[in-house]
C-alpha positions in Angstrom: 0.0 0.0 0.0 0.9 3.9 -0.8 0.1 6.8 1.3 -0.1 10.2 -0.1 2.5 11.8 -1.9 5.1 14.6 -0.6 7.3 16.6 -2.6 11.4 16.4 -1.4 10.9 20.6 -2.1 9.2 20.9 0.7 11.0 18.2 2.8 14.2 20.1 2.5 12.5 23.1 4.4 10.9 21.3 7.3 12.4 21.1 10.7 13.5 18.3 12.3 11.4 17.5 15.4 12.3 15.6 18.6 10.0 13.2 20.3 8.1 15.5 21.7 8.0 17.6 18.4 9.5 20.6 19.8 12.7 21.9 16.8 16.1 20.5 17.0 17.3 21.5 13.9 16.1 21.9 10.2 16.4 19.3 7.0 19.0 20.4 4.3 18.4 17.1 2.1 17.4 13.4 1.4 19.5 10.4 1.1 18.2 7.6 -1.3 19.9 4.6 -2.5 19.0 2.3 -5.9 16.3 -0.1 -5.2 17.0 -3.8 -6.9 16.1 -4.7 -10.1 13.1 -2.7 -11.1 11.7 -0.9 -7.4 11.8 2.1 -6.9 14.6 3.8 -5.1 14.1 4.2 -1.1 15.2 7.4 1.1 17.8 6.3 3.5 18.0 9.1 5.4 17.6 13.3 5.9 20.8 15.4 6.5 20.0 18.5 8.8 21.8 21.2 10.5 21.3 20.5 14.6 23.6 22.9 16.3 25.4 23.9 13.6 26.5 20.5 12.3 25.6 18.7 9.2 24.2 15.4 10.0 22.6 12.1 9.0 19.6 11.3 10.3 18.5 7.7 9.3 14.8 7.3 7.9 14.5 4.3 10.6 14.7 6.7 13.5 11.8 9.1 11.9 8.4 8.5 14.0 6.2 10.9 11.3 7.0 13.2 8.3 4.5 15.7 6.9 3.8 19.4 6.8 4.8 19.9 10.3 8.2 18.6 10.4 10.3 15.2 10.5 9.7 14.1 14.2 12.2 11.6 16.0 11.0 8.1 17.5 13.5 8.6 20.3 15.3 11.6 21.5 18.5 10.4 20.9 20.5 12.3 18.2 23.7 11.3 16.6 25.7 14.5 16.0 28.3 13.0 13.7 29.1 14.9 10.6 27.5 13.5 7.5 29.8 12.0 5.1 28.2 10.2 1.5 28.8 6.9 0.8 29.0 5.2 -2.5 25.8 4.6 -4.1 23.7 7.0 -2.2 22.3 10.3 -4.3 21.6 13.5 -2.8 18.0 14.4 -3.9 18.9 18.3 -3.2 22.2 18.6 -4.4 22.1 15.7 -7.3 18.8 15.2 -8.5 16.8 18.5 -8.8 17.8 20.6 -11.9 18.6 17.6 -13.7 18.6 17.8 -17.0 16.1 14.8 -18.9 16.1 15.8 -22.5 14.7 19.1 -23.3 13.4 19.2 -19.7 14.5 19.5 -16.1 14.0 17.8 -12.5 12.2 20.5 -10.8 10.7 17.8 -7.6 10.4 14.6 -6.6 7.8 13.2 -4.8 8.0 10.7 -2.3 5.9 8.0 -0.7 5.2 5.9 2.3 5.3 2.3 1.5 3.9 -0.8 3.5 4.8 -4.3 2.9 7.7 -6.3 1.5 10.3 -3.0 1.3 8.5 -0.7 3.7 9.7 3.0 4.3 9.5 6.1 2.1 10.1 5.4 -1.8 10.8 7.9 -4.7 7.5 7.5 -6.6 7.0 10.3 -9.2 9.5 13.2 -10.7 8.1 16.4 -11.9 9.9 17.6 -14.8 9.6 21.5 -15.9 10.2 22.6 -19.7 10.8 26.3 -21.2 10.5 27.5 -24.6 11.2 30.5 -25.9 7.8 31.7 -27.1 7.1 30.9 -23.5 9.1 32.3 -20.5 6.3 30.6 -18.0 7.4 26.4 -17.7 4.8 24.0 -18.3 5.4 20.5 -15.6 4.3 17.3 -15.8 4.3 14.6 -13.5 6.2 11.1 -14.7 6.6 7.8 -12.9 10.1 7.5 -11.6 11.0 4.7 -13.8 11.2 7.9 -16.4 14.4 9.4 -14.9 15.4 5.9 -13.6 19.1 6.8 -15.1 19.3 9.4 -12.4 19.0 6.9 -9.8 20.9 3.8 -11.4 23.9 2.7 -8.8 27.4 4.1 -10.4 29.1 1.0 -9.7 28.9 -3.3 -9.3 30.0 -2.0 -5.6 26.6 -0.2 -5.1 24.6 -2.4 -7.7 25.2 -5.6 -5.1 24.9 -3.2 -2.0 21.3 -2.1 -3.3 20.5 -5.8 -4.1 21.2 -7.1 -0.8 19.4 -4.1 1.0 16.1 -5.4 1.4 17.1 -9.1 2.1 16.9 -11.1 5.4 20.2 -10.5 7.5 21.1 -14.4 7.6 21.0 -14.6 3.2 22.7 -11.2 3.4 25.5 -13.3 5.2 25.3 -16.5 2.8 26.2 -14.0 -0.2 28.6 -12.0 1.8 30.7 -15.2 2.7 30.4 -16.7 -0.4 32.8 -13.2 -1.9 36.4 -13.1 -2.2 37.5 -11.2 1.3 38.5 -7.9 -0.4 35.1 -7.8 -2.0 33.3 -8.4 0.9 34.7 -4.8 2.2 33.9 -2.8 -0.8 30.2 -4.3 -0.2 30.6 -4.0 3.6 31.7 -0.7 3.2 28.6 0.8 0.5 26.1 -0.4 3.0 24.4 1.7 5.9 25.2 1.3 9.4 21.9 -0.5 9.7 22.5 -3.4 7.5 25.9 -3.3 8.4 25.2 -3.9 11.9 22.6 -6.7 11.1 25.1 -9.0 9.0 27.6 -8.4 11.8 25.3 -10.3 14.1 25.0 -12.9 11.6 28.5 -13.8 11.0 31.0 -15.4 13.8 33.5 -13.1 15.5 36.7 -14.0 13.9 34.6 -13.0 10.4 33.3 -10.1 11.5 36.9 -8.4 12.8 37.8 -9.6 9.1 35.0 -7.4 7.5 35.4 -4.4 9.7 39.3 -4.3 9.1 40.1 -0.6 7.4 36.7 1.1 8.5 37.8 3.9 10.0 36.7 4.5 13.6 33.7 7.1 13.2 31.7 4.3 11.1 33.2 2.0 13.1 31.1 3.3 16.3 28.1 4.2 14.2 27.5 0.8 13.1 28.4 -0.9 16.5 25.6 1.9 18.0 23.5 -0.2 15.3 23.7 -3.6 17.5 22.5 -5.4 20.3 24.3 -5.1 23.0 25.5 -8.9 23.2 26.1 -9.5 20.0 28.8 -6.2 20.3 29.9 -7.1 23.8 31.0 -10.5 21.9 32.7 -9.0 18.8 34.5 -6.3 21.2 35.9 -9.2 23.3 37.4 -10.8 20.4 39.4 -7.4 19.6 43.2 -7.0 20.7 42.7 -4.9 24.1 44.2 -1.5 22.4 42.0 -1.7 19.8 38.9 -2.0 22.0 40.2 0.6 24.1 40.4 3.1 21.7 36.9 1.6 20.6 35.5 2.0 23.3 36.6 5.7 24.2 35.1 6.4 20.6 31.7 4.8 21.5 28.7 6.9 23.5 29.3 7.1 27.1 26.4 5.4 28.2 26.7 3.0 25.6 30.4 2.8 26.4 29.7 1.7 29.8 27.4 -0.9 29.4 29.8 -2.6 27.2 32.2 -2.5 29.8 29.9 -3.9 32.6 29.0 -6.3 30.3 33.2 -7.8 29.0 33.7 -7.7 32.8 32.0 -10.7 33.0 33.9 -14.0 32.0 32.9 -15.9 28.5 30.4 -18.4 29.0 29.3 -17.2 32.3 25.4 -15.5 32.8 26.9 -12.3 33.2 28.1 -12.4 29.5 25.0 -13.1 28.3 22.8 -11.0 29.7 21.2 -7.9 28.3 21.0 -4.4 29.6 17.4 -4.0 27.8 14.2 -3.7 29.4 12.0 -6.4 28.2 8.3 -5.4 28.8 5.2 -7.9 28.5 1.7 -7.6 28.9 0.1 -9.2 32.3 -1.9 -12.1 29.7 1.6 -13.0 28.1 2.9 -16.2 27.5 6.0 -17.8 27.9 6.5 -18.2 24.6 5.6 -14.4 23.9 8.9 -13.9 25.9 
């Protein structure tokens, strides 16, 4: 199913909300990525300004978007810088004024989809065309399949990262193992911290240190903020003790601690295997339903 349409033009102008949907900062742009084969491609993410600093807001963490602003699930905030990453287009800065033949990308409009590949979807582009007899454009609105060369990953790098996107973690890991080692990064690397995070937890420790060789440490902590606390507190333990350290430093310092509460305890014991989250059930639950 598709809810109603709403233009990026507009997006880029809205502010970005906390949970309580008071103004933390303002949206600058939108993130999309390649959908596979012939889907349409999905938004990723916003970059907004929130004190001063460019950042990337993933399109996970937004609880609403509409005319009033893109409000937060949580109020947590990440305030790393944004930083592009292969195969991801910038509807702002890459997309709009476009040229597509005689015409030009003057919007895009996006759309809330439910189902298979849920999240917000590029769905339609409106184009604009001047003439000379005319100084006023004329617009029309065009599936996105139109302008799909706008949108069409740039390299087999970001072609295989958009493939795997919408896949379950665990086949994710099947095709990721089944790659030469170097390859494995390049992929690794195009994907978002989300995804990344989610074959991490599929794949044995010794693998994972493998895959995360060379990331530097900024997406290093991102995509670690991405995981369940034992699955990290398993692939930190596995690290050489300087490298965790500096890790660790790196890391939120709530989340920071926890992780250290948690490698205090030895391997195999409860401790290590326990998790800081609050698990909630309703008073008619089941022990299965936990």
């Amino acid at each position: 199913m598709v809810g109603e349409l709403i233009y990026a033009f507009r997006v880029m102008r809205l502010p970005l909300l906390d949970a309580g949907g008071a103004p933390i900062g303002k949206i600058d742009d939108i993130v999309v990525v390649p959908g596979r084969a012939t889907e349409a491609p999905k938004v990723l993410g916003f970059v907004a300004t929130s004190q001063r600093r460019s950042i990337f807001v993933s399109a996970s963490r937004i609880a609403s978007l509409d005319n009033s602003g893109a409000r937060l699930k949580s109020w947590d905030v990440d305030l790393n810088p944004f930083r592009p990453r292969e195969g991801e287009r910038l509807l702002g800065r890459e997309i709009l004024d476009q040229k597509v033949g005689d015409e030009t990308v003057s919007d895009v409009a996006l759309a809330l989809h439910s189902g298979r590949a849920p999240g917000w979807h590029l769905t339609k582009v409106r184009l604009a065309k001047r003439s000379l007899l005319n100084p006023r454009p004329s617009y029309r609105l065009v599936d996105w399949e139109h302008t799909a060369h706008l949108f069409a990953p740039a390299t087999a790098t970001a072609a295989e990262a958009a493939r795997l996107r919408d896949m379950h973690p665990s086949d994710v890991a099947a095709v990721i193992r089944a790659l030469p080692l170097d390859q494995r990064r390049l992929v690794a690397s195009a994907m978002d911290d989300e995804r990344l995070a989610d074959l991490l937890e599929e794949l044995p420790e010794d693998e994972q240190l493998r895959l995360i060789e060379g990331l530097d440490m900024e997406r290093l902590t991102n995509v670690f903020e991405e995981m369940e606390f034992d699955d990290l507190a398993d692939l930190l333990a596995q690290m050489p003790g300087e490298q965790r350290s500096r890790v660790l430093d790196a890391m939120d310092d709530d989340d920071a601690e926890t992780m250290r509460q948690l490698l205090s305890h030895a391997e195999g014991t409860a401790g290590s295997l326990m998790t800081p989250d609050i698990i909630v059930l309703s008073p008619d639950a089941t022990v299965a339903d936990a």
